[in-house]
C-alpha angles and dihedrals in degrees: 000000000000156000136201119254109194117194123199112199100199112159111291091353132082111189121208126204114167110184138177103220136190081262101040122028135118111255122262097029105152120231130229136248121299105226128159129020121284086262095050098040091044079047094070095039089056090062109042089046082053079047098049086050100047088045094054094039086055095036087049101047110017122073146169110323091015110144132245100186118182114215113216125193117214126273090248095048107044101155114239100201134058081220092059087045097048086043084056093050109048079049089055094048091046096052085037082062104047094052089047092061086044091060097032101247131141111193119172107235133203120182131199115196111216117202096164098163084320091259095127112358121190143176119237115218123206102186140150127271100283137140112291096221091066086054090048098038077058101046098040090056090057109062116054091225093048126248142238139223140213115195140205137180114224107242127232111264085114089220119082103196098138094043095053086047092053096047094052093038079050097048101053089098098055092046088056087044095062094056097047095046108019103031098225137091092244127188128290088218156011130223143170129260098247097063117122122242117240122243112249116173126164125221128199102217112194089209115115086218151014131246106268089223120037122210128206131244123252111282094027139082130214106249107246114227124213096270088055094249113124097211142041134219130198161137115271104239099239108028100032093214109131136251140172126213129193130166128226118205116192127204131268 
């Protein structure tokens, strides 16, 4: 009798998944419900595994102060093609990194690409805390008619779970996208070189179940979700076999 607890270490926050599986779980679990067809069903894990990935990648390199900026194009330039945007992009990033080198800065960068209709695609900007001039000086080289830029700066809750959720629900258009018009699956984001890689280890726990209610280690406090609960509980899409998820962050 068993389940898998997989821990993921990403800057202030350790997330917590514990899951009964085809290969580990305690005899006579009961499964949940089968709903949906195998596509359907591969489809969402598909996106919460590309959300798990863009969430550790931001909690593990991102902090406090750290900017999201939004890069606009003009009314009167507005790009009709995902070949023209991801063209634009790879040029921002190039002229991002040659005025970086010019002021001796080394940010780490991650980029969202947003097709929504086409109607006013953007590009989303996750980047170190620099000076804003070097990120508009970029953007306002790549379209002809010139660009503009709303910042943020990314607050300090240490874990990004609903900006990591934004960005993937805002990119589904892009991904299909990519296969309409590109014929291939493409990339949910981009990000640069430097970024730390989170911390995922699997542990085998001899226990038949898991605590109800988590609590969180000294030091740290249980993320709160929107509902107020500070856990979730759940049926894997494809195996049915349960599983619960909570997230420690830990103080600075």
């Amino acid at each position: 009798m068993a389940y898998v607890h997989r821990r993921v270490v990403a800057g202030q926050t350790v997330e917590h998944r514990k899951m009964q599986s085809y290969r580990v779980h305690t005899k006579g679990v009961k499964r949940g419900p089968n709903k949906g067809t195998t596509t359907e069903k591969q489809a969402k894990i598909n996106e919460r595994v590309a959300e798990e990935h863009l969430r550790w990648d931001i909690n593990a390199n991102f902090k406090h102060k750290d900017l999201h900026a939004v890069l606009h194009y003009s009314f009167l330039d507005k790009p009709t093609t995902l070949r023209q945007i991801l063209d634009d992009k790879a040029e921002f990033l190039k002229i991002l990194r040659k005025l970086c080198r010019k002021h001796k800065v080394k940010p780490k960068v991650l980029v969202v690409i947003e097709t929504k209709s086409m109607t006013n695609p953007h590009l989303h900007v996750i980047i170190s805390r620099i000076d804003t001039e070097i990120i508009q000086d970029a953007w306002e080289a790549v379209p002809p008619q010139g660009g503009y830029i709303s910042f943020q700066s990314l607050d300090n809750r240490g874990n990004h779970y609903k900006l990591a959720h934004y960005l993937v629900k805002e990119s589904r258009d892009t991904m299909r996208r990519y296969r309409e018009e590109l014929g291939i699956r493409g990339k949910r984001y981009t990000k640069s070189q430097n970024m730390v890689k989170p911390t995922v280890t699997y542990e085998k726990v001899p226990a038949s179940s898991w605590k109800k209610e988590p609590k969180a280690r000294k030091g740290a406090y249980l993320y709160k979700f929107d509902d107020g609960s500070t856990s979730r509980s759940g049926w894997h899409e494809m195996t049915g076999y349960p599983y619960q998820e909570y997230f420690e962050v830990f103080n600075e």
